[in-house]
VEXDREN-2710 file (C-alpha; in Angstrom, 1 decimal):
% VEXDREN-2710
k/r/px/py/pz
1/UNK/49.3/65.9/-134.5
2/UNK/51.1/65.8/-131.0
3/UNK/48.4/67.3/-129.0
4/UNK/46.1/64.3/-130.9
5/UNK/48.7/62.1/-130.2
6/UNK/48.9/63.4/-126.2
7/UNK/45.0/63.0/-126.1
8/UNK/45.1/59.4/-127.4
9/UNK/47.6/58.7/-124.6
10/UNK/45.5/60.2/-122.4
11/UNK/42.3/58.1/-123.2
12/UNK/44.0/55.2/-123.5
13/UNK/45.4/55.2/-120.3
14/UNK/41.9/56.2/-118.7
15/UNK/40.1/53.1/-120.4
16/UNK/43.2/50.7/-119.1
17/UNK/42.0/52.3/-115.6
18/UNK/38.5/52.1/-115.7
19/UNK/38.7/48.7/-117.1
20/UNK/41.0/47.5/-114.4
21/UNK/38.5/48.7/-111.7
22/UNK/35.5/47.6/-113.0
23/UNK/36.6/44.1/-113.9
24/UNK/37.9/43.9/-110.2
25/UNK/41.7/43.2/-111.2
26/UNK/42.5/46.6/-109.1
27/UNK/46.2/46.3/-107.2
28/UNK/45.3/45.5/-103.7
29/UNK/47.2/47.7/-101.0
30/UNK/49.3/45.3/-99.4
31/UNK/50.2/43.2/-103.5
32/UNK/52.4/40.9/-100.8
33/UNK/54.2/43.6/-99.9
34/UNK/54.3/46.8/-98.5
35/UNK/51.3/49.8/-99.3
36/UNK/52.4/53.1/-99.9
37/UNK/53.9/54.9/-97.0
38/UNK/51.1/57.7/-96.9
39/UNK/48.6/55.1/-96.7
40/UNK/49.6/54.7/-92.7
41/UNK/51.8/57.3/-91.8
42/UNK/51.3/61.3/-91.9
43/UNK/54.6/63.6/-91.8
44/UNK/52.6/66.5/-90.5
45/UNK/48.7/64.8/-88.7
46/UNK/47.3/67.2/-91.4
47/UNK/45.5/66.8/-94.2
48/UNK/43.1/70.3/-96.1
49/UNK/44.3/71.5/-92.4
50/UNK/42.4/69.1/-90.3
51/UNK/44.3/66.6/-88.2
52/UNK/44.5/63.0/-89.6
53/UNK/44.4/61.8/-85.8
54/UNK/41.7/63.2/-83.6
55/UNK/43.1/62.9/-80.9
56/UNK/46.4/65.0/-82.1
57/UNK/46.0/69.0/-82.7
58/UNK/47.0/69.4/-86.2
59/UNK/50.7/69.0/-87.0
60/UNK/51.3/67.0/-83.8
61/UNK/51.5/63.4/-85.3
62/UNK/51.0/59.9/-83.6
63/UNK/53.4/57.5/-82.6
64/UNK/55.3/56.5/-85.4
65/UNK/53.9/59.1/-87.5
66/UNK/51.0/57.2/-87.5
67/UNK/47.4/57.8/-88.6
68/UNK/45.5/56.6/-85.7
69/UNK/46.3/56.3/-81.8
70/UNK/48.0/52.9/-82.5
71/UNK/49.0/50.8/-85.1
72/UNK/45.3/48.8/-84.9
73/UNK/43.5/51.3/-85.2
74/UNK/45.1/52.3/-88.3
75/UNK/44.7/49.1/-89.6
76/UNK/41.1/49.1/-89.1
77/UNK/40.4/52.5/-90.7
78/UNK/40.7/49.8/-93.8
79/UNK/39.7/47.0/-92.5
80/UNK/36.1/47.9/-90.9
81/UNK/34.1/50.2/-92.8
82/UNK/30.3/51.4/-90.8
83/UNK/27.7/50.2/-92.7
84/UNK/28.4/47.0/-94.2
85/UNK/25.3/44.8/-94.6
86/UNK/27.1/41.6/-95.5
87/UNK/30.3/40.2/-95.8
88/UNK/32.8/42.8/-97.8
89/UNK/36.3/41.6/-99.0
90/UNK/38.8/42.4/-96.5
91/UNK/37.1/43.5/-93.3
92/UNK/38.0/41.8/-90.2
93/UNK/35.7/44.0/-87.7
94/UNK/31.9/44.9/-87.3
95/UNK/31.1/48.6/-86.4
96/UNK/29.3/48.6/-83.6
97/UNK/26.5/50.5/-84.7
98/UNK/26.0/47.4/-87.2
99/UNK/25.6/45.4/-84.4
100/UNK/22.8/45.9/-81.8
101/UNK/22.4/43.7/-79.2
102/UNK/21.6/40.2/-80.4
103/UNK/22.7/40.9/-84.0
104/UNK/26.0/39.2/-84.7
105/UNK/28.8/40.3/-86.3
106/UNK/29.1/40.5/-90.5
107/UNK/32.2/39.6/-91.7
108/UNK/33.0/35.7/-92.2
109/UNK/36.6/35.7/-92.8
110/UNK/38.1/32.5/-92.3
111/UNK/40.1/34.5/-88.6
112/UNK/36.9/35.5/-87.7
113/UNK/35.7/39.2/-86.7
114/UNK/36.7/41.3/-84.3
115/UNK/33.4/42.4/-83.0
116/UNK/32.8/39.3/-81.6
117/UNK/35.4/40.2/-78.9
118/UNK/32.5/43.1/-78.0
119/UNK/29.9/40.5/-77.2
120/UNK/29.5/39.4/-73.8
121/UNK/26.8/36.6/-72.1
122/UNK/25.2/35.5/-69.3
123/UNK/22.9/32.4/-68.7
124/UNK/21.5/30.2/-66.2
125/UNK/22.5/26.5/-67.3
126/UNK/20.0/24.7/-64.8
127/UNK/17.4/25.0/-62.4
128/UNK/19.1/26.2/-59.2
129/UNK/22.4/27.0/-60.5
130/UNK/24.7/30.2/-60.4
131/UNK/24.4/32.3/-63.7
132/UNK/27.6/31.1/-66.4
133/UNK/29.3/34.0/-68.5
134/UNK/30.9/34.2/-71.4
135/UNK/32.7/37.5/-71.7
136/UNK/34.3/39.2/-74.9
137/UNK/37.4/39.0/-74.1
138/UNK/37.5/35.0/-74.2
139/UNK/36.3/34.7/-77.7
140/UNK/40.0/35.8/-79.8
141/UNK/43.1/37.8/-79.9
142/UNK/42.2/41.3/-77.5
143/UNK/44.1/43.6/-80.1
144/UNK/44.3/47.4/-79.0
145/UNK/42.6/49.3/-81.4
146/UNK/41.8/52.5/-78.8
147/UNK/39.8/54.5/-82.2
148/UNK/37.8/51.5/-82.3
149/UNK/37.2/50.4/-79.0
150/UNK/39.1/47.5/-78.5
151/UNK/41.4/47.2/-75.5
152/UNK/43.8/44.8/-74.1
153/UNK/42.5/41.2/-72.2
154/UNK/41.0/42.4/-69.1
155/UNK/41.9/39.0/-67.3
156/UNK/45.2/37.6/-69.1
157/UNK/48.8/39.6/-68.7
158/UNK/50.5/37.6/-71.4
159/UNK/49.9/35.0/-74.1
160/UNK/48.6/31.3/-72.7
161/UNK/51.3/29.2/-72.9
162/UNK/53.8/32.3/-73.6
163/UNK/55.1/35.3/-72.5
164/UNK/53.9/37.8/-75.3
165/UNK/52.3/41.2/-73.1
166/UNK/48.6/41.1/-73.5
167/UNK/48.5/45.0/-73.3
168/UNK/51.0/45.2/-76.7
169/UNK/48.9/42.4/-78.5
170/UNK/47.5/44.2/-81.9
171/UNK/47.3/43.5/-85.6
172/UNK/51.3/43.6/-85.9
173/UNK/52.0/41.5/-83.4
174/UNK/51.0/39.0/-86.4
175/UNK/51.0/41.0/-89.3
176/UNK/54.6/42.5/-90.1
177/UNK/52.6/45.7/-91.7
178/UNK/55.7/46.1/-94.0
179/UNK/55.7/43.3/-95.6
180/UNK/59.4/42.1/-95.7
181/UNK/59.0/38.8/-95.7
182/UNK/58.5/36.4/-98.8
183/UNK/58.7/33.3/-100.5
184/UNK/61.5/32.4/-102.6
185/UNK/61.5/30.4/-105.7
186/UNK/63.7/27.7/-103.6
187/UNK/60.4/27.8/-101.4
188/UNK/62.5/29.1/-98.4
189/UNK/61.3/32.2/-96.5
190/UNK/63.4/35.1/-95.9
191/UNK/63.4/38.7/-95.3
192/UNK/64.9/40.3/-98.0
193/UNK/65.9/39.4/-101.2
194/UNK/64.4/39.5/-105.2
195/UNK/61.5/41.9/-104.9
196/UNK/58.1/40.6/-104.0
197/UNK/55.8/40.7/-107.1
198/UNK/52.5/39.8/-106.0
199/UNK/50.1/38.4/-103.0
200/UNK/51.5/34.4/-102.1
201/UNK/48.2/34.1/-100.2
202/UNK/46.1/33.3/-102.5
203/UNK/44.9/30.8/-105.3
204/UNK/45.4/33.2/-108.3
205/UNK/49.1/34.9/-107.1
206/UNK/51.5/34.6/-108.9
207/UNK/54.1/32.0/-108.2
208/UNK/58.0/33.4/-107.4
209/UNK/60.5/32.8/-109.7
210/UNK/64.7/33.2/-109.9
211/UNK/63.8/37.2/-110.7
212/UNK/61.1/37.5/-108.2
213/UNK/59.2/36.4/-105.1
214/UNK/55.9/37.0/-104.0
215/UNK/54.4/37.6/-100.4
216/UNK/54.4/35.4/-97.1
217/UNK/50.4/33.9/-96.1
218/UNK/49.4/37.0/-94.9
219/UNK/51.3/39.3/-94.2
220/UNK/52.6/37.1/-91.1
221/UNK/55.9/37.6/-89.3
222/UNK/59.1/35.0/-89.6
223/UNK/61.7/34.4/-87.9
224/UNK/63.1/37.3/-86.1
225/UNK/60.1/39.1/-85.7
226/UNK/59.5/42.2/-83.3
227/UNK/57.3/44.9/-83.8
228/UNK/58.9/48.2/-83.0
229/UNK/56.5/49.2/-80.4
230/UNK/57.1/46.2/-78.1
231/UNK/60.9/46.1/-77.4
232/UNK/63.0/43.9/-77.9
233/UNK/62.8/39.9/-76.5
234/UNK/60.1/39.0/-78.4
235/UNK/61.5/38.1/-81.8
236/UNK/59.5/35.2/-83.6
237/UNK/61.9/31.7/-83.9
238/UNK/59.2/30.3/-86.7
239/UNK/57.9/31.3/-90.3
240/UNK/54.8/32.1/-91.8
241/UNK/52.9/28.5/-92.9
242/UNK/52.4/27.4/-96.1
243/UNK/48.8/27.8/-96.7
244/UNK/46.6/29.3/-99.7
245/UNK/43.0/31.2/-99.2
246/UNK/40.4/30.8/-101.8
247/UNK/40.2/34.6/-103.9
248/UNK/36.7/35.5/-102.2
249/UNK/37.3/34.4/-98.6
250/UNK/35.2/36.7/-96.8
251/UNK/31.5/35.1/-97.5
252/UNK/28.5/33.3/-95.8
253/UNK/28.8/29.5/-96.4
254/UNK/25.2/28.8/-96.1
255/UNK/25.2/26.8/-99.4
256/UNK/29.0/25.8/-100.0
257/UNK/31.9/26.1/-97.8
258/UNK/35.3/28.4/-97.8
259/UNK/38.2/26.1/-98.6
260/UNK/41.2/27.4/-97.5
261/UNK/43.9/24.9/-98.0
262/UNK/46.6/25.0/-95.3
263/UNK/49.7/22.9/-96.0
264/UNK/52.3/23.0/-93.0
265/UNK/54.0/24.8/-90.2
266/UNK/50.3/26.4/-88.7
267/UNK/50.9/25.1/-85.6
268/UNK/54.9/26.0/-85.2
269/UNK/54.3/29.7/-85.9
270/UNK/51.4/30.1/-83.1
271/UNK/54.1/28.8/-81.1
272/UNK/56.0/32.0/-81.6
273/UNK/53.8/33.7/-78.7
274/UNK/52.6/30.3/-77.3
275/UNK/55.4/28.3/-77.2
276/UNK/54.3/25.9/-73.9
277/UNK/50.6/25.2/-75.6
278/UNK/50.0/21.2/-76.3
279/UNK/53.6/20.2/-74.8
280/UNK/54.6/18.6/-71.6
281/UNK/55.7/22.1/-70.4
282/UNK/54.9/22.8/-66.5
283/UNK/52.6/23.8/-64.7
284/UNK/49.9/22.9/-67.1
285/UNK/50.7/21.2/-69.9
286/UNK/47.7/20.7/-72.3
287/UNK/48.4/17.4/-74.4
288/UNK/46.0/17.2/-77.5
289/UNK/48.6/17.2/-80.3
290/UNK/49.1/19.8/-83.0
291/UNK/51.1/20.4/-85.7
292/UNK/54.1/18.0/-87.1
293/UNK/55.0/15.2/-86.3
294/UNK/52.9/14.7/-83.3
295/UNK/49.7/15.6/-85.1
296/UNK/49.7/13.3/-88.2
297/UNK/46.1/12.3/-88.5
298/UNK/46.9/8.8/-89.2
299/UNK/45.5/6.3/-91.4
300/UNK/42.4/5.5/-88.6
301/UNK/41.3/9.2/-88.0
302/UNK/41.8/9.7/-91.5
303/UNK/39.2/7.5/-92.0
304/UNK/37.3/8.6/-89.3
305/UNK/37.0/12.0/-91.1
306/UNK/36.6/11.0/-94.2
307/UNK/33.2/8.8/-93.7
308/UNK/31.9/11.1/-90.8
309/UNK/29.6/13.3/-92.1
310/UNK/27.5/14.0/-89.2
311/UNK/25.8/11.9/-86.2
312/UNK/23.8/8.7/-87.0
313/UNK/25.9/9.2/-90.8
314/UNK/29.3/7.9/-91.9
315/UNK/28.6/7.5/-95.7
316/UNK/30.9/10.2/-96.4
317/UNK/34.0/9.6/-98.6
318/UNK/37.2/11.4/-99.1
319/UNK/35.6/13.5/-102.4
320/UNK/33.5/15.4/-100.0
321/UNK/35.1/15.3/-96.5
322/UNK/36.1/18.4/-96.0
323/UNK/34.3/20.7/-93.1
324/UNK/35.5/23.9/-93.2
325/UNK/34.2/24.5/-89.7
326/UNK/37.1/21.2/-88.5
327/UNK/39.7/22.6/-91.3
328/UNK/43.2/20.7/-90.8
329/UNK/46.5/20.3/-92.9
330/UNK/47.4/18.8/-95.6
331/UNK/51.2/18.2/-95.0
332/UNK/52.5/19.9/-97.3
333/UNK/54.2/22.7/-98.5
334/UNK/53.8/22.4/-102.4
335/UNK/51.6/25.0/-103.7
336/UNK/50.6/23.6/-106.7
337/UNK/48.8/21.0/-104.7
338/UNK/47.3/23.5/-102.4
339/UNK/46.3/25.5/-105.1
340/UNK/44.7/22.9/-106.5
341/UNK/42.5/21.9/-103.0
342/UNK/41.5/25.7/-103.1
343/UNK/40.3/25.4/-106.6
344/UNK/39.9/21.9/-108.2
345/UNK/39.3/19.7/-105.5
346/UNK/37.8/21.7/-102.5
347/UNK/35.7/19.4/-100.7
348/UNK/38.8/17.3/-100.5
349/UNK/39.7/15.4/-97.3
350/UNK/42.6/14.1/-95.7
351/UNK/44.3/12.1/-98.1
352/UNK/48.1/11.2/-97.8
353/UNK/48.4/11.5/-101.6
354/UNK/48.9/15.4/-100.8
355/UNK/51.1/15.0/-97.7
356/UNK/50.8/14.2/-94.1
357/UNK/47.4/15.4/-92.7
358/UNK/47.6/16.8/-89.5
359/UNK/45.5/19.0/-86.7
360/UNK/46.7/22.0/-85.8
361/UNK/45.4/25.0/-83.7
362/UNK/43.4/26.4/-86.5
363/UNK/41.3/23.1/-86.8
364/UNK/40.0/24.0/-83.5
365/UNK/40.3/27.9/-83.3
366/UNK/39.8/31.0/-85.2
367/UNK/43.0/33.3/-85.4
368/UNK/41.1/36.2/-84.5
369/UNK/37.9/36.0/-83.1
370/UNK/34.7/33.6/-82.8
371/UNK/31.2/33.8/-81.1
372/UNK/32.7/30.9/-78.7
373/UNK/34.6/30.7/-75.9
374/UNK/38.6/30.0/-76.3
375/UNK/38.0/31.9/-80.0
376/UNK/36.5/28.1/-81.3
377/UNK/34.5/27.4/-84.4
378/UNK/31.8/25.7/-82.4
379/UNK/30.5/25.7/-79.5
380/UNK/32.5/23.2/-76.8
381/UNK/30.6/24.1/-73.6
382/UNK/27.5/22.2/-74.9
383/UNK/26.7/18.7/-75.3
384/UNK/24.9/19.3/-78.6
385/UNK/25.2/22.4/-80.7
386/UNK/22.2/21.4/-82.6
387/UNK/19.2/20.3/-80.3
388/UNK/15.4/20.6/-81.5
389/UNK/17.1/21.6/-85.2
390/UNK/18.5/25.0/-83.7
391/UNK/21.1/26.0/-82.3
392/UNK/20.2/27.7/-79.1
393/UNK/17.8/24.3/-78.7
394/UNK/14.9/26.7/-79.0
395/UNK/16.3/28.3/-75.6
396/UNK/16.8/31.6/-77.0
397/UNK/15.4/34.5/-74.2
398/UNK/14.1/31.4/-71.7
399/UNK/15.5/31.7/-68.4
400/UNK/17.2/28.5/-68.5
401/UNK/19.7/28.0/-71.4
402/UNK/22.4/25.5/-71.7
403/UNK/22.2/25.5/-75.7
404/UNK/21.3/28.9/-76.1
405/UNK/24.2/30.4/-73.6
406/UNK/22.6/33.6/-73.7
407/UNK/23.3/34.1/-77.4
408/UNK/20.3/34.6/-80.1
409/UNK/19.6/32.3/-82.7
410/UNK/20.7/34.5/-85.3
411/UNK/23.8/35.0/-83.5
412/UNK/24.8/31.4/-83.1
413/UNK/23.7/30.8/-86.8
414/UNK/26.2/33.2/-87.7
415/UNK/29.0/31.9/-85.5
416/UNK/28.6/28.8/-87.4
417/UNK/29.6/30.7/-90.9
418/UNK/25.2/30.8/-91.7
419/UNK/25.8/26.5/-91.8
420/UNK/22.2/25.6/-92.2
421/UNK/21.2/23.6/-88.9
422/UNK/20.0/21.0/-91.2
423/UNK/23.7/20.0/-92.4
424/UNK/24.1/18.2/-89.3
425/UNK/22.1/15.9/-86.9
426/UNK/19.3/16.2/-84.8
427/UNK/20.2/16.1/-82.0
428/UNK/23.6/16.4/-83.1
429/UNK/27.2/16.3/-80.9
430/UNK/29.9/18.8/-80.4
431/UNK/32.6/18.6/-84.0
432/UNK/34.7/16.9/-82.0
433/UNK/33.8/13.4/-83.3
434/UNK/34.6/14.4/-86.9
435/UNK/38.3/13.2/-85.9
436/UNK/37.2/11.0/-82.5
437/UNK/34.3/9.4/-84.0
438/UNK/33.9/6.6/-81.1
439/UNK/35.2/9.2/-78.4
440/UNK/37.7/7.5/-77.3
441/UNK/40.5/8.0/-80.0
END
């Protein structure tokens, strides 16, 4: 009777297991928090008595006791995987192998792929004119990822606007891997506290409550912030945003759009590398406004958004406003109202009965990378990114390019998140107008 007993245990656990990984409710890594230890770290670099890191004779670990020559690279012995066709779940980079020259990238994560940092162009704009590049290292975040090939900005020492060290920017620079900080039930953020009992990134997390919290938007650093391997003088002075991601976030948008509905503070934590970026700082101040206060959309761009649909067509209406490809805030930090632009109301535009709507640098830029210069979601070094219903204008391989920019058309198609060419205008003008719809706002 107890060895019938044991064996029921037995498949009764083994069914709760099965079922759990085929109905795709499997515990992520991270769950908000940290992974398991062994998951990144190795005491000994050895595993059936082959070293864990290559580069490392066996029992010799890596810095850290880590798994790969940096902290990067270990992060992308999850997140990039050779052979993916499409877009998988929570891969950030393209293998090179799966992408020849003039094939794009193949992840669509709202950040944006890596790989695209491994694509560089040349083109002739005009007749008579010097040749125009567009190199890899303008188009996102340079992390060092040595196992993977990426290295730090060849032209740029520090962060623009900031003082963060270009050859110490990686994955944790953003990403505390550990986890420790979280969202209270009080909505504040701090780094220790109630246990963390789930993901706060996305629309189906849990929410915190008095016993527990759950997980900062991804992972990011707050205040006091300083990876190990940099040193000390770097600490972050802001916290994560409040912002929600849609549960499948890493998907072509060919025939509806990603949604991910970002509430408040996007624009104060860039500012923990970038702190002199759209203020009057000296020398260079840059003065397009971003984030809270200075940022509020307004009751005129508000409408601008909401009607502009593309060129030539302003029937649009604040049901179906939103372009995910000119995302912006809501103004909020209440997550039952994000939650609810993630999952009842995504094509949602800026209305102030959520919050405040505001630009910030993600309306503008990818966090990690983009086909476009400056890491943007389209392509500002053009007057028209749609000209003779393409793209590339139909200049893709002709000597002369200014549309095409030495990209193919499959390429640019895919730097726009597979957005048909037909959504917009033909001839249609750079995104800009979605918010500045006479040009002069």
């Amino acid at each position: 009777m107890r060895l019938t007993c044991h064996k029921l245990v037995v498949m009764i656990l083994l069914t709760l297991v099965v079922f759990t990984v085929i109905s795709g409710k499997a515990k992520a890594f991270h769950q908000g928090g940290a992974g398991e230890c062994e998951g990144c770290h190795t005491m000994h670099n050895s595993y059936e008595g082959m070293p864990v890191t290559p580069t490392n004779p066996v029992g010799t670990a890596g810095v850290f006791l880590l798994k790969g020559s940096d902290a990067s690279s270990v992060c992308l012995s999850c997140h990039q995987k050779s052979g993916d066709t499409s877009p998988a779940s929570f891969h950030v980079s393209t293998a090179d192998t799966d992408m020849p020259l003039g094939s794009p990238p193949r992840q669509l994560t709202p950040g944006g792929d890596f790989g695209w940092l491994k694509k560089a162009y040349t083109w002739i704009p005009a007749l008579g004119t010097l040749p125009l590049t567009s190199s890899g290292d303008s188009h996102g975040h340079n992390i060092v990822a040595q196992d993977y090939g990426y290295f730090a900005d060849s032209y740029k020492t520090t962060s623009p606007g900031g003082f963060y060290p270009s050859a110490s920017m990686g994955c944790t620079s953003c990403h505390d891997p550990h986890g420790k900080y979280r969202r209270l039930a009080d909505g504040s953020i701090a780094a220790g506290g109630t246990s963390i009992k789930g993901s706060g990134s996305l629309a189906s997390g849990p929410d915190p409550d008095t016993q527990q919290s759950v997980g900062v938007y991804r992972l990011l650093g707050g205040v006091g912030y300083n990876p190990k391997s940099l040193g000390g003088g770097f600490a972050f002075s802001y916290n994560p945003p409040a912002a929600v991601a849609p549960d499948t976030y890493n998907r072509s948008e060919s025939l509806t759009q990603t949604r991910v509905a970002y509430g408040s503070g996007m624009s104060d934590w860039c500012r923990n590398c970038h702190a002199n970026i759209h203020t009057d700082a000296l020398p260079t101040p840059l003065k397009h406004p971003a984030g809270s206060p200075n940022g509020s959309l307004g009751a005129r761009i508000i409408n601008y958004y909401d009607q502009y649909i593309k060129d030539g067509n302003l029937t649009g209406m604040e049901a179906n406003a939103w372009l995910s490809l000119v995302p912006f805030e809501a103004g909020t930090s209440n997550y039952a109202t994000l939650k609810s632009l993630v999952a009842a109301t995504p094509t949602k535009g800026p209305s102030a009965t959520d919050g405040t709507p505001t630009v910030m640098c993600l309306t503008c830029h990818r966090a990690h990378a983009s086909g476009w210069d400056g890491s943007m979601r389209w392509n500002n070094r053009t007057i028209n990114i749609v000209l003779n219903g393409l793209y590339t204008g139909g200049q893709a391989g002709q000597a002369f390019q200014p549309n095409a920019q030495g990209r193919t058309e499959q390429e640019a198609l895919r730097s726009y998140y597979d957005f048909p060419t037909a959504t917009f205008a033909n001839p249609q003008r750079t995104l800009c107008y979605k918010c500045h719809l006479n040009g002069s706002e």
